[in-house]
N, CA, C and O atoms as a Tinker XYZ file with bonds, in Angstrom:
   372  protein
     1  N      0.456000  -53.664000  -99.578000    73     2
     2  CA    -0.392000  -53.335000  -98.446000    64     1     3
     3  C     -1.184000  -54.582000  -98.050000    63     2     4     5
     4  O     -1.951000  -54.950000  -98.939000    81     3
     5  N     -1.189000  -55.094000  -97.282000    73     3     6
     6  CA    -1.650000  -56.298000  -96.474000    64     5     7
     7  C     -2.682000  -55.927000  -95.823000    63     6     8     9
     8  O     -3.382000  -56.873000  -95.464000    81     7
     9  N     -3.189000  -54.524000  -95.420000    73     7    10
    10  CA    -4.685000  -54.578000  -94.878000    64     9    11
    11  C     -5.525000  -53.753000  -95.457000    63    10    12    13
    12  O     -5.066000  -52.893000  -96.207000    81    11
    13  N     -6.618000  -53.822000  -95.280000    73    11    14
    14  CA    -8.038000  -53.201000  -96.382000    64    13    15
    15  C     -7.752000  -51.388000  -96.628000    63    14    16    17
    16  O     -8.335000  -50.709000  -97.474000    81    15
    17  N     -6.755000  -50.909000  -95.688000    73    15    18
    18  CA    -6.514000  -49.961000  -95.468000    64    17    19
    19  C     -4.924000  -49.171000  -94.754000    63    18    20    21
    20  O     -4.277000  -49.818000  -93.930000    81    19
    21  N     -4.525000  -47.969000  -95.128000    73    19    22
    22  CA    -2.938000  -47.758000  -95.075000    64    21    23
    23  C     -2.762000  -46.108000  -94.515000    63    22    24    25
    24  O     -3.115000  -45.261000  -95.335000    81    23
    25  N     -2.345000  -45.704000  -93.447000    73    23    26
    26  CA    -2.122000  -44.546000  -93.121000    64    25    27
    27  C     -0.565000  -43.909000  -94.053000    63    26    28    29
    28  O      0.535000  -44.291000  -93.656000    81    27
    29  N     -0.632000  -43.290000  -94.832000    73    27    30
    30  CA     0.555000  -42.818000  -95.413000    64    29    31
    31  C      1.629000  -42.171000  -94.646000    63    30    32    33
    32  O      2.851000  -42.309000  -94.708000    81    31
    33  N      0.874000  -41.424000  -93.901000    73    31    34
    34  CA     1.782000  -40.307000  -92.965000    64    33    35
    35  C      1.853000  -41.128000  -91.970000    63    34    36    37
    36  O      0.848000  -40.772000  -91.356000    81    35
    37  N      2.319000  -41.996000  -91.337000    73    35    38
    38  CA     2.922000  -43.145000  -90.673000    64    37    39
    39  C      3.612000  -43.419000  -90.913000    63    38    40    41
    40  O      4.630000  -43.488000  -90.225000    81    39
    41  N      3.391000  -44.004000  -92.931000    73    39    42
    42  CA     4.546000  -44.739000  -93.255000    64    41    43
    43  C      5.844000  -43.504000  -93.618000    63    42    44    45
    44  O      7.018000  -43.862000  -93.524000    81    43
    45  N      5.562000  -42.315000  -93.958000    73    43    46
    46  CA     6.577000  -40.973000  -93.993000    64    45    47
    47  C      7.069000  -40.891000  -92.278000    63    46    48    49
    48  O      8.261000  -41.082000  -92.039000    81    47
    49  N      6.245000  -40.643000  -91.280000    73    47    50
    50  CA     6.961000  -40.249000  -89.811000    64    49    51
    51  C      7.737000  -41.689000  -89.435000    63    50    52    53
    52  O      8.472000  -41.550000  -88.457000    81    51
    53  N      7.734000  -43.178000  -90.056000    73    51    54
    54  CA     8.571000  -43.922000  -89.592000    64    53    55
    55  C     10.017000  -43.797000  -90.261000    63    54    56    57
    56  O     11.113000  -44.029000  -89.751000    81    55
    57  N      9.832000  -43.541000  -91.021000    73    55    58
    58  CA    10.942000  -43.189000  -92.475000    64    57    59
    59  C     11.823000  -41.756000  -92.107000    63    58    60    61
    60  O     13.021000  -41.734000  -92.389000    81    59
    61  N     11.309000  -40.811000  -91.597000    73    59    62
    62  CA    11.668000  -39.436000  -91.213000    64    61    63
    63  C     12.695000  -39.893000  -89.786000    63    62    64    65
    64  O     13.913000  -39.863000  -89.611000    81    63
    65  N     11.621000  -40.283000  -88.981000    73    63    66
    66  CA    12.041000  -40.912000  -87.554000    64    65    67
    67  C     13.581000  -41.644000  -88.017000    63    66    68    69
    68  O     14.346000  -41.246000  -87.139000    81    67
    69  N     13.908000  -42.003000  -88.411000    73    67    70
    70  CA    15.071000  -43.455000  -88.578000    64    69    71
    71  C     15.634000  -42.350000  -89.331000    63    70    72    73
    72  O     16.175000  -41.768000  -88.392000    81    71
    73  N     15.935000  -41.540000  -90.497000    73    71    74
    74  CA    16.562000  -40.823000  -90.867000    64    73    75
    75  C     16.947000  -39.483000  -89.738000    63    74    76    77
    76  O     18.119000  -39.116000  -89.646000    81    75
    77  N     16.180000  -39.016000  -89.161000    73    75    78
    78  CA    16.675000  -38.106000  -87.676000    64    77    79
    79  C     17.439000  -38.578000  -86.948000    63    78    80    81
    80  O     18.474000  -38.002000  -86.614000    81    79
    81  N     17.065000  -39.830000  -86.509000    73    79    82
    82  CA    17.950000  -40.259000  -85.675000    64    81    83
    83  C     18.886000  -40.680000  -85.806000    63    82    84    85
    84  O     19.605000  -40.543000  -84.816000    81    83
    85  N     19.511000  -41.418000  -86.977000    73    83    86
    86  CA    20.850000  -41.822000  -87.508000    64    85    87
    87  C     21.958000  -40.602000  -87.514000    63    86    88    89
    88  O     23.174000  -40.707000  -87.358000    81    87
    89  N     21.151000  -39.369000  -87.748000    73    87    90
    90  CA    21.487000  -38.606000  -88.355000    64    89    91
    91  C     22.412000  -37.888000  -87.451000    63    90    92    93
    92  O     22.376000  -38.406000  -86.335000    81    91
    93  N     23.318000  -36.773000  -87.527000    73    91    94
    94  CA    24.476000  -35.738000  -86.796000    64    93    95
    95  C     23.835000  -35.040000  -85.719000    63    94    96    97
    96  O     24.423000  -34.930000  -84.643000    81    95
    97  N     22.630000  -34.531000  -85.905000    73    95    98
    98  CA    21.836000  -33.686000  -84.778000    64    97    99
    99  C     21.817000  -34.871000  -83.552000    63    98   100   101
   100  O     22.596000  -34.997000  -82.608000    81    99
   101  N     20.788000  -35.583000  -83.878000    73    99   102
   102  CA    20.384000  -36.404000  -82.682000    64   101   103
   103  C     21.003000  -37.556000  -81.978000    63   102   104   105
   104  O     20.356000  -38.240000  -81.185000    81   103
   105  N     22.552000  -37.829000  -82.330000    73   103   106
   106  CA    23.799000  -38.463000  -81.308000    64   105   107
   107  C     23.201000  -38.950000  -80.201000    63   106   108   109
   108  O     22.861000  -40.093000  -79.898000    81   107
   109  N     23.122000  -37.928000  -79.649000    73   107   110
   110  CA    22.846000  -38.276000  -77.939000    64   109   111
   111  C     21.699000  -38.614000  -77.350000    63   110   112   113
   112  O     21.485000  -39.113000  -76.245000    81   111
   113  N     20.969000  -38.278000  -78.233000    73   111   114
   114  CA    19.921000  -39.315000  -77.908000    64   113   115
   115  C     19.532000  -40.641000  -77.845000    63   114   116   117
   116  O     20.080000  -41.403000  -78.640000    81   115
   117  N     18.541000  -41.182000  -76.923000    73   115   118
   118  CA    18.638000  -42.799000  -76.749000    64   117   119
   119  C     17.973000  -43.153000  -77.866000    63   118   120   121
   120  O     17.000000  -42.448000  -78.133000    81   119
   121  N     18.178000  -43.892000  -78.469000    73   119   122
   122  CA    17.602000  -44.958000  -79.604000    64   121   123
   123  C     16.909000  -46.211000  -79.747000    63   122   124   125
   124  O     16.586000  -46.788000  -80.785000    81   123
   125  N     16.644000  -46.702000  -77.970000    73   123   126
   126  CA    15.942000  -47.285000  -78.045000    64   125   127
   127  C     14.356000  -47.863000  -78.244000    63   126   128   129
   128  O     13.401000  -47.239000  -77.782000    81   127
   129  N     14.234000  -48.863000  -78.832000    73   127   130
   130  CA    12.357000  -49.272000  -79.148000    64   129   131
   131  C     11.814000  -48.337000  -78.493000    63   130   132   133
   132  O     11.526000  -47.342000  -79.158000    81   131
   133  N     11.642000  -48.325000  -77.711000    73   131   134
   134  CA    10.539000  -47.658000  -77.033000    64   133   135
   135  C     10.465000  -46.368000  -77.061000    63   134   136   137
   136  O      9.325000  -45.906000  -77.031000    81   135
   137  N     11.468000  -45.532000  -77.117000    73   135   138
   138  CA    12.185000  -43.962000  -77.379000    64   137   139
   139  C     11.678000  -44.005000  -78.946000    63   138   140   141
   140  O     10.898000  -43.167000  -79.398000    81   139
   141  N     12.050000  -44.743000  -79.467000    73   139   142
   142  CA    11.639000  -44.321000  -81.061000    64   141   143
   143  C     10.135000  -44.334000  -81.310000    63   142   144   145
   144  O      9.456000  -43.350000  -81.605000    81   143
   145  N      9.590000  -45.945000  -81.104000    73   143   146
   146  CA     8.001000  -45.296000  -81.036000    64   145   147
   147  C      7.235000  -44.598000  -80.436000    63   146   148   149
   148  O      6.116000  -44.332000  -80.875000    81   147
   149  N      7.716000  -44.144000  -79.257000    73   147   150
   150  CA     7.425000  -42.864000  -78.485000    64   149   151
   151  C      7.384000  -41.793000  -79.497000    63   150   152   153
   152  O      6.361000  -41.234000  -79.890000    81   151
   153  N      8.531000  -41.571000  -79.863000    73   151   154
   154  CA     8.320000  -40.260000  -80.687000    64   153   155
   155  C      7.660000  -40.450000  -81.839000    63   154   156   157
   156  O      7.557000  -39.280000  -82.206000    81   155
   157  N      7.033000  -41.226000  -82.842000    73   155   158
   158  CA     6.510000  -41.703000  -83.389000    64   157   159
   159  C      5.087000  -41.447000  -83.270000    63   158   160   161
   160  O      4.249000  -40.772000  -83.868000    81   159
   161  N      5.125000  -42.243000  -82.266000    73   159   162
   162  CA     3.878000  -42.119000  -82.130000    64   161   163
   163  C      3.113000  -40.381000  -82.101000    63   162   164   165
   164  O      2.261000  -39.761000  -82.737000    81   163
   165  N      4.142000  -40.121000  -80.821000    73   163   166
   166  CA     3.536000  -38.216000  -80.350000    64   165   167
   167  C      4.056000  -37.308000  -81.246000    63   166   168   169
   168  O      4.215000  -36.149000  -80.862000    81   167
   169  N      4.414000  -37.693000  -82.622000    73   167   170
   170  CA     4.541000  -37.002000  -83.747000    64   169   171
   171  C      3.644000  -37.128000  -84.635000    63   170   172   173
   172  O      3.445000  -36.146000  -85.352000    81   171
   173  N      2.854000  -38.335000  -84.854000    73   171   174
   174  CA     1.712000  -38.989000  -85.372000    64   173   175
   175  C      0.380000  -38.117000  -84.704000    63   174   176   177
   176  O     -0.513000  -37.574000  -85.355000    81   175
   177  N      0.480000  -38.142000  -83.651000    73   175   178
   178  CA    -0.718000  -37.500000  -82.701000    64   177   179
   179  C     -0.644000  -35.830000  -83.433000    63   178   180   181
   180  O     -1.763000  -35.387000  -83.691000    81   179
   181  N      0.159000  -35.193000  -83.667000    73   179   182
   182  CA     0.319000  -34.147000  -84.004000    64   181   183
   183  C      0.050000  -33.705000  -85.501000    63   182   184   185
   184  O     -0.215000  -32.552000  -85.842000    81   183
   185  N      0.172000  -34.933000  -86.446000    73   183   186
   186  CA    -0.129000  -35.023000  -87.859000    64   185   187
   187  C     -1.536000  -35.142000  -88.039000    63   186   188   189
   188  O     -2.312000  -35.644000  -87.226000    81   187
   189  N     -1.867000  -34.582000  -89.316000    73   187   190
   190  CA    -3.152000  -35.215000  -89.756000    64   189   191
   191  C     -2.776000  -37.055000  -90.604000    63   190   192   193
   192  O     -1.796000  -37.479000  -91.216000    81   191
   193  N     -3.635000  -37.465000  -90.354000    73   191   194
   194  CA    -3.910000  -39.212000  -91.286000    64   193   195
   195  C     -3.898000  -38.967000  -92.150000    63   194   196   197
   196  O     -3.926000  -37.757000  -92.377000    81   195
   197  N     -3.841000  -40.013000  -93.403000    73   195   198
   198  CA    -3.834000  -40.036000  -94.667000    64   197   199
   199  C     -3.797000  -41.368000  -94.836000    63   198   200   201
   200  O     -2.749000  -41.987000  -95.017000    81   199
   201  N     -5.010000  -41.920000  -94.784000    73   199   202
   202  CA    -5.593000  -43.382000  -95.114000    64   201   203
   203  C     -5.830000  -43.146000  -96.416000    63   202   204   205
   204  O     -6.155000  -42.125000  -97.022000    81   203
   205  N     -5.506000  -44.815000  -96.918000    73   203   206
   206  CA    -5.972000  -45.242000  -98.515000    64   205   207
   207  C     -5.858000  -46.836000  -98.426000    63   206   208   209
   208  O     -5.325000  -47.525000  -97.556000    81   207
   209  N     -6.518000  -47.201000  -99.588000    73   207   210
   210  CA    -6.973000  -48.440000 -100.248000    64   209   211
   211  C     -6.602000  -48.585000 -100.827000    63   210   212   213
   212  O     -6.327000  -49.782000 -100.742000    81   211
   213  N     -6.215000  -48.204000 -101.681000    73   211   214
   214  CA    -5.368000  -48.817000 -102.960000    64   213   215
   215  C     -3.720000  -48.808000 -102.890000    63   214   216   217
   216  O     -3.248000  -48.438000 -101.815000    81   215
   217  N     -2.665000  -49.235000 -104.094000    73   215   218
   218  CA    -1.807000  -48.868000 -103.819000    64   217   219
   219  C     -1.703000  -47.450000 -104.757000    63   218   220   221
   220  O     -0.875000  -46.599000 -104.430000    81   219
   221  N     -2.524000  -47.251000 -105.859000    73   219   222
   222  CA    -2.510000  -46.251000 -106.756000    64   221   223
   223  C     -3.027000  -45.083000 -105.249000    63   222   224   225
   224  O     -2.414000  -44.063000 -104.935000    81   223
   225  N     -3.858000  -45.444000 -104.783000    73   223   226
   226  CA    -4.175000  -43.884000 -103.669000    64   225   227
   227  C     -2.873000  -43.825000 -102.547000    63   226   228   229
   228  O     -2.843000  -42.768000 -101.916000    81   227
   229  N     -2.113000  -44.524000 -102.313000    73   227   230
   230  CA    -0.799000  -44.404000 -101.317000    64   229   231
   231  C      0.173000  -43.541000 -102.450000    63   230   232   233
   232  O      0.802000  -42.492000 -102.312000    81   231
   233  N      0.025000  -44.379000 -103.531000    73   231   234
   234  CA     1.379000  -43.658000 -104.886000    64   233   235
   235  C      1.032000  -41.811000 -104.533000    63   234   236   237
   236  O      1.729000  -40.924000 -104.039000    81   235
   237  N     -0.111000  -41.838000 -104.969000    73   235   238
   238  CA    -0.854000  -40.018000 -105.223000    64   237   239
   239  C     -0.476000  -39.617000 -103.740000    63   238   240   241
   240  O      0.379000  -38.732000 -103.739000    81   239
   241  N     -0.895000  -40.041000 -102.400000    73   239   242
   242  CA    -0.642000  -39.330000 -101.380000    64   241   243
   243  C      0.702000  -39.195000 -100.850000    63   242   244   245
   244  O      1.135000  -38.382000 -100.034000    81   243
   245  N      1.355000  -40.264000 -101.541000    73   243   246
   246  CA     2.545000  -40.055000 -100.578000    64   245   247
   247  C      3.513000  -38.874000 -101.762000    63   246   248   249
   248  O      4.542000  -38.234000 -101.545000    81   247
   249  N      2.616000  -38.970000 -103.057000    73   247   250
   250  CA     3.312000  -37.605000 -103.752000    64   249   251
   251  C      2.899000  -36.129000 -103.065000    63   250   252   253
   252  O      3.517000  -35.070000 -102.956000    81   251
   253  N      2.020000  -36.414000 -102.797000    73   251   254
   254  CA     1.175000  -34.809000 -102.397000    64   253   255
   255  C      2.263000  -34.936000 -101.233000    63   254   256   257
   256  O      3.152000  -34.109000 -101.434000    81   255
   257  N      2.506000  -35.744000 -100.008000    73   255   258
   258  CA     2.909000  -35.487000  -98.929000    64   257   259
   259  C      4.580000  -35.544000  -99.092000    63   258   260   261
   260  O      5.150000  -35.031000  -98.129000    81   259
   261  N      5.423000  -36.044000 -100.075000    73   259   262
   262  CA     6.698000  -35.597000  -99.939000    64   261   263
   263  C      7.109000  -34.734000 -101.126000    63   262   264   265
   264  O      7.489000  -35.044000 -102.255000    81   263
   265  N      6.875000  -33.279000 -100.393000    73   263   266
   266  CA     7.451000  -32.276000 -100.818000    64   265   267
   267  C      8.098000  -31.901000 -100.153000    63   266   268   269
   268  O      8.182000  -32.491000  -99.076000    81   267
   269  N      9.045000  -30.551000 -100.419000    73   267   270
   270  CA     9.682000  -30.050000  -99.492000    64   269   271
   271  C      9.119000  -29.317000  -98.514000    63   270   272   273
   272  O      9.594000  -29.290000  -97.379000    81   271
   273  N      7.849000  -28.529000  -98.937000    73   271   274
   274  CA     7.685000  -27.697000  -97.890000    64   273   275
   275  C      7.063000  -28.833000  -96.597000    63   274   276   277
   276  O      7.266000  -28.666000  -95.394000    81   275
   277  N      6.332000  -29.904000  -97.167000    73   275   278
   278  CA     5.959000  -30.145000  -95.896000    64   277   279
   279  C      6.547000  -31.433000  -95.449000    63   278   280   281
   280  O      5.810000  -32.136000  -94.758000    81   279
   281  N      7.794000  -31.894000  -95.728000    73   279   282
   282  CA     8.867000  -32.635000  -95.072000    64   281   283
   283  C      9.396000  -31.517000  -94.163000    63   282   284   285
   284  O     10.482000  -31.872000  -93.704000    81   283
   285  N      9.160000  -30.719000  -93.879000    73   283   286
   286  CA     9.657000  -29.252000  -93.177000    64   285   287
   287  C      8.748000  -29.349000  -92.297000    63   286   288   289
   288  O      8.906000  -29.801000  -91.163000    81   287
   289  N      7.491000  -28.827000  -92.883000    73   287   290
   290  CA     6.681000  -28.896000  -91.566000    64   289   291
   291  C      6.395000  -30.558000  -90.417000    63   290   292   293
   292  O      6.292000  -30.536000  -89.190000    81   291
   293  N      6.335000  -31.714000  -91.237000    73   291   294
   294  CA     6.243000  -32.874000  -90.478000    64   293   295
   295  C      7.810000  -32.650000  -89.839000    63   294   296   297
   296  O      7.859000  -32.905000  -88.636000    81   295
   297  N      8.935000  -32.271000  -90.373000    73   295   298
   298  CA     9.940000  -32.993000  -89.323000    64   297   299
   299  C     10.201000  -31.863000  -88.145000    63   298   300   301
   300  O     10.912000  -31.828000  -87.141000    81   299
   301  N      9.279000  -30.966000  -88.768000    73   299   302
   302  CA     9.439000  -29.741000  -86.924000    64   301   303
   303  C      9.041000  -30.930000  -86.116000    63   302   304   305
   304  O      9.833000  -31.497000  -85.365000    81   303
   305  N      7.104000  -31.505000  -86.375000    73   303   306
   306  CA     7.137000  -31.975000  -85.454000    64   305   307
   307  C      7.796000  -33.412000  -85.079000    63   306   308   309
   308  O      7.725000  -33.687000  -83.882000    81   307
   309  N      8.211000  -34.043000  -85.631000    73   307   310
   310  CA     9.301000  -35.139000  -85.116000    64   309   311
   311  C     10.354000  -34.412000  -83.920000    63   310   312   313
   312  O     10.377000  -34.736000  -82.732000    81   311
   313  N     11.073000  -33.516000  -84.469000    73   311   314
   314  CA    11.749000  -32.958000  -83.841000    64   313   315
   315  C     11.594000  -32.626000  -82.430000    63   314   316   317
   316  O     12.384000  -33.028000  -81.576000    81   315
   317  N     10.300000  -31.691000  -82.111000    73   315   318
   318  CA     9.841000  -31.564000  -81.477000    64   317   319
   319  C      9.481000  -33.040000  -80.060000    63   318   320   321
   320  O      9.715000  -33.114000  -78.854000    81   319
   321  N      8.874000  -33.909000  -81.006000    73   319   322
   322  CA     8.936000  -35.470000  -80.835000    64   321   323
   323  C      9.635000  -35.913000  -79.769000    63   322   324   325
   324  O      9.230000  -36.423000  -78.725000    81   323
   325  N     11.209000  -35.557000  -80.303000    73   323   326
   326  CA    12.890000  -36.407000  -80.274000    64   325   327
   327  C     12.986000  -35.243000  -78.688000    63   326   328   329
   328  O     13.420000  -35.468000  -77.558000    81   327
   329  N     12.586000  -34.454000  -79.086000    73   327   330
   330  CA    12.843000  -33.579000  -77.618000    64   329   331
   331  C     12.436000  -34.069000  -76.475000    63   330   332   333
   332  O     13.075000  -34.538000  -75.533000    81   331
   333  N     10.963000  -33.869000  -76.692000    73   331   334
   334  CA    10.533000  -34.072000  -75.570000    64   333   335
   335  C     10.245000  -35.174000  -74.941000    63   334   336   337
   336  O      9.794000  -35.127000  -73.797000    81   335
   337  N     10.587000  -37.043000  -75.971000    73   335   338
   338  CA    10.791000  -37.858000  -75.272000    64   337   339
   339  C     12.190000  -38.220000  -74.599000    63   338   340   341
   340  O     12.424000  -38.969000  -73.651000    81   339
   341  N     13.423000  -37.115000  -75.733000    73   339   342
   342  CA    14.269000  -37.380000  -74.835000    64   341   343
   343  C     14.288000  -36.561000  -73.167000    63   342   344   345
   344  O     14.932000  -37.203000  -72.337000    81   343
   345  N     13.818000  -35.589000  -72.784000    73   343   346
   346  CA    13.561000  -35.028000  -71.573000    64   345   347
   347  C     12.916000  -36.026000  -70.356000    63   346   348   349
   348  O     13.173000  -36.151000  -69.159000    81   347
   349  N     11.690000  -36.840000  -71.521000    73   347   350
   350  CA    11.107000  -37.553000  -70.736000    64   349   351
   351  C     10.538000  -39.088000  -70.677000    63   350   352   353
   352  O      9.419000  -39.579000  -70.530000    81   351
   353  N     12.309000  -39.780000  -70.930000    73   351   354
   354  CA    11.681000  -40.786000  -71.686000    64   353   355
   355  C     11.215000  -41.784000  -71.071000    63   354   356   357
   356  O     11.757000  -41.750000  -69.966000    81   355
   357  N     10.350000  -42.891000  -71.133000    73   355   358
   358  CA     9.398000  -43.907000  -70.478000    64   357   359
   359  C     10.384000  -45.593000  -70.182000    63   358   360   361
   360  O     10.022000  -46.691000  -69.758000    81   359
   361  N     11.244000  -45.242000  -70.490000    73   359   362
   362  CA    12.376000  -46.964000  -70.573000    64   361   363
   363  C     12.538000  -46.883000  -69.340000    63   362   364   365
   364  O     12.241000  -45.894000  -68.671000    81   363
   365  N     13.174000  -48.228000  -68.787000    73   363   366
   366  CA    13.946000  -48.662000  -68.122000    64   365   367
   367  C     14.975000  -47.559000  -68.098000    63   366   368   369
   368  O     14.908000  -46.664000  -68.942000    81   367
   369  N     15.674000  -47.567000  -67.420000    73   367   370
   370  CA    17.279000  -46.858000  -67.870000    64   369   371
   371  C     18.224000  -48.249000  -66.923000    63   370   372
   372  O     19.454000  -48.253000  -66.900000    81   371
């Protein structure tokens, strides 16, 4: 960690994000920069934070936060995410 401080559930919705999208469901969707941190981001907006300082407080949170039940609930909202920037996405085309 390189700064005084680390959002965990960032570093899980960037990790989730790139695994969705590689993935069989989401094909047809655009994949570009801007499409991805789009959804990123307005999946982030939808999460609660989970800042820490240490790397021992990232180890503990990012245990509490990858479980199953709520890799379930964060990737509704990704999902959700992948939708609605693909409907409405902000690129060039």
């Amino acid at each position: 960690m390189s700064k005084k401080y680390h959002n965990v559930m960032e570093e899980l919705v960037e990790s989730l994000v790139t695994v969705q999208m590689l993935g069989p469901d989401f094909q047809v969707f655009c994949k570009c920069e801007k499409c991805r941190t789009d959804i990123i981001a307005l999946s982030l907006n939808s999460l609660p934070s989970h800042y820490v300082t240490t790397a021992d407080g990232r180890d503990n949170v990012f245990q509490r936060l990858n479980t199953s039940e709520n890799l379930k609930w964060v990737n509704k909202r990704i999902i959700s995410a992948i939708y609605l920037v693909g409907k409405y996405p902000k690129h060039d085309e």
